[in-house]
Structures are given as structure tokens and as C-alpha cells.
C-alpha positions in Angstrom: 0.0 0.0 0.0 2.6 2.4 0.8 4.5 1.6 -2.3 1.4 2.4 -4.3 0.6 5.8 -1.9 3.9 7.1 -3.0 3.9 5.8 -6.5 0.7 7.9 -7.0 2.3 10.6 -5.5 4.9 11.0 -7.5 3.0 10.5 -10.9 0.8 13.4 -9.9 3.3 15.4 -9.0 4.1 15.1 -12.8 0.9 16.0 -14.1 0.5 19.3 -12.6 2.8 21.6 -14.4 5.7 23.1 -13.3 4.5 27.0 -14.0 1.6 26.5 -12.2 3.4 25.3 -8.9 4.4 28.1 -6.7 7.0 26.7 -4.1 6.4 28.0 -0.5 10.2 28.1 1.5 9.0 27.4 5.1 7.8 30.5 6.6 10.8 30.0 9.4 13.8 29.7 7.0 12.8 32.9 5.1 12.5 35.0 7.8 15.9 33.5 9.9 17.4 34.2 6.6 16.0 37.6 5.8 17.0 39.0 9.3 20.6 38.6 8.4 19.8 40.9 5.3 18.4 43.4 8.0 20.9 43.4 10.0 23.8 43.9 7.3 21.6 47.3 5.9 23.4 49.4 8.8 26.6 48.2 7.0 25.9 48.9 3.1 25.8 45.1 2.6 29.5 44.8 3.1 29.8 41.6 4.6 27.6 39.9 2.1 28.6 42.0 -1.1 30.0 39.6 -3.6 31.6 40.0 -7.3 30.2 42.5 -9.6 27.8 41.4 -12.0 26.3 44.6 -13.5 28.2 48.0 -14.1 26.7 51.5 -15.3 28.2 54.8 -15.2 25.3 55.4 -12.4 24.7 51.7 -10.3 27.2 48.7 -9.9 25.6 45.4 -9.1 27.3 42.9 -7.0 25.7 39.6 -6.8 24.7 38.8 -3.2 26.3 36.3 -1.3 23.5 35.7 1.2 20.8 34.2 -0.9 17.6 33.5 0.3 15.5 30.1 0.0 13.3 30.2 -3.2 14.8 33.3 -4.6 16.0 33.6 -8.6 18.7 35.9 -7.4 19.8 37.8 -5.0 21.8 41.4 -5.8 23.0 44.2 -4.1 23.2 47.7 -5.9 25.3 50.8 -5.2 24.0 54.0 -6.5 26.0 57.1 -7.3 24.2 60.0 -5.5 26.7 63.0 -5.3 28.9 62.7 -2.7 27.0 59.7 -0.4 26.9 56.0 -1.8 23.7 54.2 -1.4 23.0 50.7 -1.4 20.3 48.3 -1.9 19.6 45.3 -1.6 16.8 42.9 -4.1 15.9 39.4 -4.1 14.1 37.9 -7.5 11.3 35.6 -5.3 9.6 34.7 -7.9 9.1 34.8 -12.3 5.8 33.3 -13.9 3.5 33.9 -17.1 1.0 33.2 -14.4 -0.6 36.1 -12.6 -2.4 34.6 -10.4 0.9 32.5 -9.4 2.8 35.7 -8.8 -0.3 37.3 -6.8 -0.3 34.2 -4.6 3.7 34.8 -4.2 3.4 38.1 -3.6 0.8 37.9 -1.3 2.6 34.5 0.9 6.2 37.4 1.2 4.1 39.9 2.5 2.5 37.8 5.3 5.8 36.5 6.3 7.6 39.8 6.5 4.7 41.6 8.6 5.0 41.4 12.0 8.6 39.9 11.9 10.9 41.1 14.4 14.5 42.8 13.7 17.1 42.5 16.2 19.4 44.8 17.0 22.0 45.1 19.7 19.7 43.3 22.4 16.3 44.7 21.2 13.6 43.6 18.9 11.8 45.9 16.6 9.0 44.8 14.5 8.2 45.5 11.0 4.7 47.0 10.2 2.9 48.3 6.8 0.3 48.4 4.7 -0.7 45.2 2.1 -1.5 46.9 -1.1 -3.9 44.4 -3.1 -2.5 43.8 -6.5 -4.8 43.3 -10.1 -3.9 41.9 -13.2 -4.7 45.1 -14.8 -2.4 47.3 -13.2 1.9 46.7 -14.1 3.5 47.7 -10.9 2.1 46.2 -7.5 4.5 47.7 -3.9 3.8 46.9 -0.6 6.0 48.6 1.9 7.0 47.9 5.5 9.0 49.9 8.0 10.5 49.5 11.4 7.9 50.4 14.0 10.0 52.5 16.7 13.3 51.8 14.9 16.6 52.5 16.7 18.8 54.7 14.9 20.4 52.6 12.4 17.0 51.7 10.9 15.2 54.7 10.6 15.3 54.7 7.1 15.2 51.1 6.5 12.6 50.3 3.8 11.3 47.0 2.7 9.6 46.1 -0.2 7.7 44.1 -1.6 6.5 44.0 -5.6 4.5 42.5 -8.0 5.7 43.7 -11.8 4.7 42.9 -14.8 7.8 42.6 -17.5 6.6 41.2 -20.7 6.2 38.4 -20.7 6.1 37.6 -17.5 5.4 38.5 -13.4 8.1 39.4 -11.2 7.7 39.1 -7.3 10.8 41.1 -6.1 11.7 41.9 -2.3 14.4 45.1 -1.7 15.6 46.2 1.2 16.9 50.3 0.6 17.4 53.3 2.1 15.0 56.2 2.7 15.8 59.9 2.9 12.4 61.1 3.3 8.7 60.4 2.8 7.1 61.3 -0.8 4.9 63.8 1.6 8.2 65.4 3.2 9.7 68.9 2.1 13.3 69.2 0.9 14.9 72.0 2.5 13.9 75.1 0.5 16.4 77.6 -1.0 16.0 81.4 -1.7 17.8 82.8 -4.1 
């Protein structure tokens, strides 16, 4: 009987096609795995920063060398922005044809990342946001989280997470990236 179980098992696991399946990392490995992410942000990525994959006159990619489960690939970016160097850092979770796949992707990241706690020092801080419901009909799908109470490392700690649509297909992409100021905020004003 047990033979037969798993025989079945595996010919059905045939059948169903591979775009269709959307693979679920355990909710535990994804988020022990995306808190050390988190807690290289205070330090540009250096520890994790591997070769250079990509290089423009404004952005160098390096590939990262903390990758997480499930993920396509995992990058970190350094922009040019006068003077100060910023960094980012973007896991490729998931790539499908299949929107409602992606949404389902999308959707599983978001609910792992809310609520999860950062450490720092001896603290814990947690991250909070807004789910931002995505539709077939729009390209561009960003849910963003934030550190509730953040110490002074994170305080402009942003996480991301997108649904994007690049012909042909559906990208479900997590960053993590710096800040300077809410869309809302004023820049310092100057008279002339």
C-alpha cells in the first residue's frame, strides 16, 4: 500500500505543471534568513557584497552572497548620488507567465515579512505596513514595511515588496533600501 501511496504521488506530482506550482520556503527559514539581510543594511551590505555582475556609469551590481530560499537571485546595488553611496539590496522571489501564481507569491512574502521582528543590539523591533492588493490590470504592485520605533540605524530602513509585470512575465521582487524622506516630506527650501 505504501508503495502504491507514494507511486501515485509521485505521478501526480508530474501532471500538474511546473509553471503552475508556486514553491512555498518554510515560513521560518525565510524569515531566519531575511533577518541577516536586515541586519547587514546598517553596514551597506558589506559583509555579504560579492563580485560585480552589472556596471553602469550610475549603479554597480554585485551579486549577493547571502541568498535566500526560493529566490531567482539575489543582488545588491550601489548607486551614485553626489557625494554619499547608497545601497540596496533585491531578491528575485519569484518569475511566472501566471498572474495569479505571482499574486499568490506576492501575497505569501508579505504575510511572512509583517510582523517579523529585527534585532538589534539586544532589542527587537517589528516591522509593520500596509498590504497593497494587487490586479492583473495594473503593471506595478509595492507593498512597503518599515520598522515600528526603529533605533537609529533603521530609521530609514525600507522593505519592499513588488509584483511587476515585465513582458512576458510577473516578477515578485523583495528590496531592502534606504530612505531619505517620505514622498509627503519637504526638501529644504532655497531662496535665491
Amino acid at each position: 500500500l505504501m508503495k502504491y501511496l507514494l507511486a501515485t504521488a509521485l505521478f501526480l506530482s508530474g501532471v500538474v505543471p511546473a509553471a503552475s506550482q508556486v514553491h512555498l520556503p518554510l515560513a521560518s527559514s525565510i524569515r531566519h534568513e531575511f533577518q541577516k539581510v536586515v541586519a547587514e543594511y546598517p553596514r551597506q551590505f558589506s559583509s555579504i557584497k560579492g563580485h560585480v555582475i552589472n556596471e553602469n556609469p550610475q549603479t554597480i551590481e554585485y551579486l549577493s552572497q547571502l541568498q535566500l530560499s526560493g529566490a531567482e537571485l539575489c543582488f545588491i546595488t550601489r548607486y551614485s548620488s553626489g557625494s554619499k553611496q547608497v545601497y540596496s539590496w533585491q531578491a528575485v522571489m519569484f518569475t511566472s507567465e501566471d498572474f495569479e501564481a505571482a499574486d499568490k507569491k506576492y501575497q505569501w512574502l508579505f504575510k511572512q515579512l509583517k510582523g517579523m521582528n529585527i534585532f538589534h543590539v539586544k532589542d527587537q523591533y517589528t516591522l509593520k505596513g500596509q498590504f497593497e492588493t494587487a490586479s492583473e490590470s495594473r503593471k506595478f504592485t509595492t507593498s512597503t514595511l518599515s520598522v515600528a520605533s526603529p533605533p537609529e540605524p533603521y530609521e530609514k530602513l525600507k522593505v519592499e515588496v513588488a509584483l511587476q509585470y515585465e513582458f512576458p512575465e510577473w516578477k515578485v521582487n523583495l528590496l531592502v533600501y534606504e530612505k531619505e524622506r517620505e514622498d509627503d516630506e519637504r526638501g529644504e527650501i532655497v531662496e535665491e
